[in-house]
C-alpha positions in Angstrom: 103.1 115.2 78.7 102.3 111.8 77.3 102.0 109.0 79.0 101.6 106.2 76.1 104.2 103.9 77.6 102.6 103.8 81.2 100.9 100.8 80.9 99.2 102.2 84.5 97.9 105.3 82.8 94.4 105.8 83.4 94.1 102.4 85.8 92.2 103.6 88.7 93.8 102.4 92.4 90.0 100.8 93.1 90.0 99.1 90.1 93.8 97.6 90.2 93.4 96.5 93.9 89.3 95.2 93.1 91.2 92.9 90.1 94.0 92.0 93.3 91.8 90.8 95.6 89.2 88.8 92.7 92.6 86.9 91.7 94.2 86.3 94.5 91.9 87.2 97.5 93.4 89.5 100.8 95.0 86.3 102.3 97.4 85.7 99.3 97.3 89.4 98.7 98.7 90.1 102.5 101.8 87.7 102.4 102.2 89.2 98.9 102.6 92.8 100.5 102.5 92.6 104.3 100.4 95.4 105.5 98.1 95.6 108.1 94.9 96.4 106.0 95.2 93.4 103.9 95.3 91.5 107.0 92.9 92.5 109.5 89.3 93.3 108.3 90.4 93.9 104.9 88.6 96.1 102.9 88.5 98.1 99.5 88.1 101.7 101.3 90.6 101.1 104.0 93.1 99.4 101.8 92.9 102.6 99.4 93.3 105.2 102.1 96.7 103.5 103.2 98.1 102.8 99.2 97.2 106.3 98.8 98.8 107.9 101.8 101.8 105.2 101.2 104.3 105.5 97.9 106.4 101.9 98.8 102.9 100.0 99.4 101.2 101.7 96.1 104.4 100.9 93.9 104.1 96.9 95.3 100.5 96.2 94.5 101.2 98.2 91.1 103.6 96.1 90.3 101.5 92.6 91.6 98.8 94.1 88.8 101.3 94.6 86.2 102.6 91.1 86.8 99.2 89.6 86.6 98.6 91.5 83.3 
């Protein structure tokens, strides 16, 4: 299966959300997409575990990267 129109393919989470927060920093980023672990004590590692465990918050920041694109 290819995956040439997936302008995502072969993005890593880290990298997306590390290119998030450098443009817009966790404050902009957590009214963007209200989750907890953009808000308090934000962090790359704890912001991954939850977008990984969570498809609704994963699909949102995809989509903020692919708007920023």
């Amino acid at each position: 299966m290819t995956q040439l129109n997936n302008p995502l393919h072969g993005v890593k989470l880290e990298k997306l959300l590390t290119d998030l927060v450098e443009h817009y920093g966790w404050e902009e980023l957590s009214h963007m997409v209200n989750i907890n672990c953009f808000k308090k004590d934000p962090s790359i590692k704890s912001s991954l575990k939850f977008l990984r465990k969570t498809e609704w918050a994963r699909t949102k920041v995809e989509g903020l990267w692919l708007d920023m694109q």
